[in-house]
C-alpha positions as CSV (number, residue, x, y, z in Angstrom):
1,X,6.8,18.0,-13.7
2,X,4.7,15.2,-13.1
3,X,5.0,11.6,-12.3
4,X,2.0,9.2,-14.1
5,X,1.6,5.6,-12.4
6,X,-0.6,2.6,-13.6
7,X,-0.4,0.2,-10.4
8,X,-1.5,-3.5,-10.9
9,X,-2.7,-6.4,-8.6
10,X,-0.9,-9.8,-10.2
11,X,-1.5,-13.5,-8.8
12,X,1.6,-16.3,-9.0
13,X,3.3,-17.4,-10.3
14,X,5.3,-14.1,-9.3
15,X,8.2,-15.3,-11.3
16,X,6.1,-15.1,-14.8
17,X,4.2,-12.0,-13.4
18,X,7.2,-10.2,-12.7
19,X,8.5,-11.4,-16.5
20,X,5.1,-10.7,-18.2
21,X,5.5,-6.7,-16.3
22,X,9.1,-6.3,-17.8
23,X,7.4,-7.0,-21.4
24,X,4.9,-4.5,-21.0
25,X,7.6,-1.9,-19.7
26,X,9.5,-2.1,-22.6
27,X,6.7,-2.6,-25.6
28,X,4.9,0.8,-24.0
29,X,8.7,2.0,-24.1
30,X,9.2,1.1,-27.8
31,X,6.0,2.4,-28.3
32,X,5.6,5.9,-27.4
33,X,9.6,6.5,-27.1
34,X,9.8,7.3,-23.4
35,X,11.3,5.3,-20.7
36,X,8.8,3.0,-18.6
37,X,10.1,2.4,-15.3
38,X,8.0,-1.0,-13.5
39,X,8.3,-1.5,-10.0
40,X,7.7,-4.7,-7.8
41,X,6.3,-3.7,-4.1
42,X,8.4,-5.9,-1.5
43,X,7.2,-4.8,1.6
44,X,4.1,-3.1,2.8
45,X,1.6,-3.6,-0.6
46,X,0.4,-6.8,-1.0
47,X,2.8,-9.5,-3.2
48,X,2.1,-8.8,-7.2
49,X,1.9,-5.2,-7.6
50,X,3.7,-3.5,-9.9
51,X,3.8,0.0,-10.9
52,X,4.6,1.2,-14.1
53,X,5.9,5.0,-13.9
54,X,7.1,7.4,-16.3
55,X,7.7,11.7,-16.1
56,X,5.1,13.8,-17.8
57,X,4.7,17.3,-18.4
58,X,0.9,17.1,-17.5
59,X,-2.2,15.3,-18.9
60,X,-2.5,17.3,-22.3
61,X,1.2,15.5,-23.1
62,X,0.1,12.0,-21.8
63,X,-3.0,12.6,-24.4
64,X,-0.6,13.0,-27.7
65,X,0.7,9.4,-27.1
66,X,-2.1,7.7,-24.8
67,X,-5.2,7.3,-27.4
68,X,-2.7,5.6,-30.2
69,X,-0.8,3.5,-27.2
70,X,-4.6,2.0,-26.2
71,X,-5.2,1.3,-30.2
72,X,-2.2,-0.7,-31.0
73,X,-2.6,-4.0,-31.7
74,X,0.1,-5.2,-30.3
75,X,-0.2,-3.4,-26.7
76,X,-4.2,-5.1,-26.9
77,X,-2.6,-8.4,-27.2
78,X,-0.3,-8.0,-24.8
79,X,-2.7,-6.4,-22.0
80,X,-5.4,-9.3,-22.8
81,X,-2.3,-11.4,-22.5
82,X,-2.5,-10.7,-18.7
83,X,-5.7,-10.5,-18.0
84,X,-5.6,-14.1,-16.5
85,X,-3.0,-13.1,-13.8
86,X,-5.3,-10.0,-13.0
87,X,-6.3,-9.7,-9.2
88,X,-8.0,-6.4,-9.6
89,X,-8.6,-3.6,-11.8
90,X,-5.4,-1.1,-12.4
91,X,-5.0,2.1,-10.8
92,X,-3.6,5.5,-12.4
93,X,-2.4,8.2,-10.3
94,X,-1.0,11.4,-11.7
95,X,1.4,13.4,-8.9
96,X,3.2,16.7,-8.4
97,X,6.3,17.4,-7.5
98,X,6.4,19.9,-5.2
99,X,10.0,19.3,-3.4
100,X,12.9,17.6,-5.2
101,X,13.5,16.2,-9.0
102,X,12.0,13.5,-11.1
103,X,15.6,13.7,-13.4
104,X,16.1,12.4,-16.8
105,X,15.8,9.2,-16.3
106,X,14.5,6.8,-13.8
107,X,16.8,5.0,-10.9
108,X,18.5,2.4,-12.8
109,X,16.9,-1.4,-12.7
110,X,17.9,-3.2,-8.9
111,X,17.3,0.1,-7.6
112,X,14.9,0.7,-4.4
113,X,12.5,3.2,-3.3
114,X,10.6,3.8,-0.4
115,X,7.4,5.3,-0.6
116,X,4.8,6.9,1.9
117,X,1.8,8.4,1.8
118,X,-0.7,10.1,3.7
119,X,-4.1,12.0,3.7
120,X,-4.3,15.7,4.8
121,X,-7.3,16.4,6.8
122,X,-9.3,19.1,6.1
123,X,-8.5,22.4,6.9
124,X,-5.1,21.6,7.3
125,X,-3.6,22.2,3.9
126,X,-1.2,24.8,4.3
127,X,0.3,23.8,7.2
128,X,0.8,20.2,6.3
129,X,2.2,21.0,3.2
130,X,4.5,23.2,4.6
131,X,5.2,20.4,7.4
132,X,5.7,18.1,4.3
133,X,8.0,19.7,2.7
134,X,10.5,20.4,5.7
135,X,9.9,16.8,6.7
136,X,11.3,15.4,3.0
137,X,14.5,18.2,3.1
138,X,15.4,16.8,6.5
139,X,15.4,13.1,5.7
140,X,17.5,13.8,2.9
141,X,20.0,16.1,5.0
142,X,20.0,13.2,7.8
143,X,20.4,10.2,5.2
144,X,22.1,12.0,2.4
145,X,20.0,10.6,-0.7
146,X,17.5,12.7,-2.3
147,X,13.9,12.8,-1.6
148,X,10.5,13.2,-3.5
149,X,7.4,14.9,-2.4
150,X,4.4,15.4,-4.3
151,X,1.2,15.8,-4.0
152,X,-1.6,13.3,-5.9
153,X,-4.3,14.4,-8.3
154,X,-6.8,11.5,-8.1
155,X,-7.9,9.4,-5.4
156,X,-8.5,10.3,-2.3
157,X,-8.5,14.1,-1.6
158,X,-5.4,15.5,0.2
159,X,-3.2,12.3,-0.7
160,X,0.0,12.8,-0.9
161,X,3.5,11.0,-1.6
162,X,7.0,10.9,-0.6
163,X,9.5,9.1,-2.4
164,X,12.8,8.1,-1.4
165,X,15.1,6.2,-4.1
166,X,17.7,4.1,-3.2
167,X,20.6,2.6,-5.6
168,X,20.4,-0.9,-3.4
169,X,19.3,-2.6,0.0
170,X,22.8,-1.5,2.2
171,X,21.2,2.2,1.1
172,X,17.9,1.2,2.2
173,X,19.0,0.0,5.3
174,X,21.4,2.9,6.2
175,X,18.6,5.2,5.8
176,X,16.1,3.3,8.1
177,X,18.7,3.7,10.6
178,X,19.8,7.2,10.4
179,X,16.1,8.0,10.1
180,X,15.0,5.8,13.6
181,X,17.8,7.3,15.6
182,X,17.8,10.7,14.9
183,X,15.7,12.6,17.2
184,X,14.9,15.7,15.9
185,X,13.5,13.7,13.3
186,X,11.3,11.8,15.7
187,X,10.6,15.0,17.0
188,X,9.1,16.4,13.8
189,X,7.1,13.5,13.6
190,X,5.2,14.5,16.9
191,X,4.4,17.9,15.2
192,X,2.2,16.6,12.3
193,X,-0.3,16.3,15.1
194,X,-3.4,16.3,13.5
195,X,-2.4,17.5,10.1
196,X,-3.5,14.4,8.6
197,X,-6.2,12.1,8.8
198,X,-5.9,9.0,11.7
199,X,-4.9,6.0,10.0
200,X,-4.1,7.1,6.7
201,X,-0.4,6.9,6.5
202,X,1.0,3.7,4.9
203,X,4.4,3.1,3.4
204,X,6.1,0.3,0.7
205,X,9.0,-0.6,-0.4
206,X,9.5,-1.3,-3.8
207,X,12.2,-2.9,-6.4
208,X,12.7,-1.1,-10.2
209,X,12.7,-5.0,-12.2
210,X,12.3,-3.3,-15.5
């Protein structure tokens, strides 16, 4: 299974952006009959992006409802309809799932996530992903919420992406804390060593709003 992302760069008012990103959710919902999560980065992106998600089976199933999607009328309107709030061309991602489970549907609207990613430096593939992998099953054993890793198609090479959903911000912050003082988690931290390339880890937290 795979997860397909467009990302977005809005300016303000982040009220009517926020509004106009729900619209588009559910019209490319209504559309091609599959659920269109959006999601509102709160910390760690910059304010107005958004990222509409939904599951896919790969890109030969995104391309039996994509090329009538980009020729409808409506959706033209509607995506010219933003243009003027547009900070920077979008960005599509298609990701992996190599530990854990997309499910049927998406975390319900209110929900949380938090999101890392990183860049594997080269050579280091199998062991990072190995490293990876043991790093998501522990962080759900230690906070007791389920965990996403996968690894990204586009982009830059070796990016990859954890995801962490949480049903609200009490979750959010009972995970941060279990996470910062458990040690053998801190401990696998000082392992990745130099699995990955200096610099290249980030992380967000973002908001489901439609």
């Amino acid at each position: 299974m795979q997860l397909l992302t467009r990302t977005v760069h809005l300016t303000g008012p982040f009220g009517d952006a926020s509004a106009y990103c729900v619209e588009v959710a559910e019209l490319v919902s209504d559309k091609i009959q599959r659920e269109v999560a959006v999601w509102a980065g709160s910390f760690g992106v910059p304010l107005g992006t958004y990222t509409f998600a939904l599951r896919t089976t790969g890109l030969a199933d995104v391309m039996t409802w994509l090329p009538g999607l980009e020729a409808d009328p409506q959706y033209q309107a509607k995506t010219a309809e933003g243009a003027a709030m547009s900070a920077a061309p979008p960005e599509g991602q298609m990701s992996t799932v190599l530990h854990g489970q997309l499910g049927e549907e998406a975390p319900p609207v209110g929900s949380f996530a938090v999101v890392t990613q990183a860049v594997i430096a080269n050579g280091m593939y199998e062991q990072a992903l190995g490293w990876c992998v043991d790093i998501a099953q522990h962080v759900e054993k230690i906070t007791g919420m389920p965990a996403l890793f996968m690894a990204d198609g586009y982009g830059p090479f070796g990016q990859v992406t954890w995801i962490q959903p949480a049903p609200d911000a009490a979750a959010v912050d009972a995970a941060t804390e279990a996470v910062n003082n458990d040690p053998d988690y801190l401990a696998k931290l000082g392992e990745a060593g130099d699995l990955f390339v200096p610099a290249s880890g980030q992380q967000a937290l973002i908001m489901r709003i439609g």
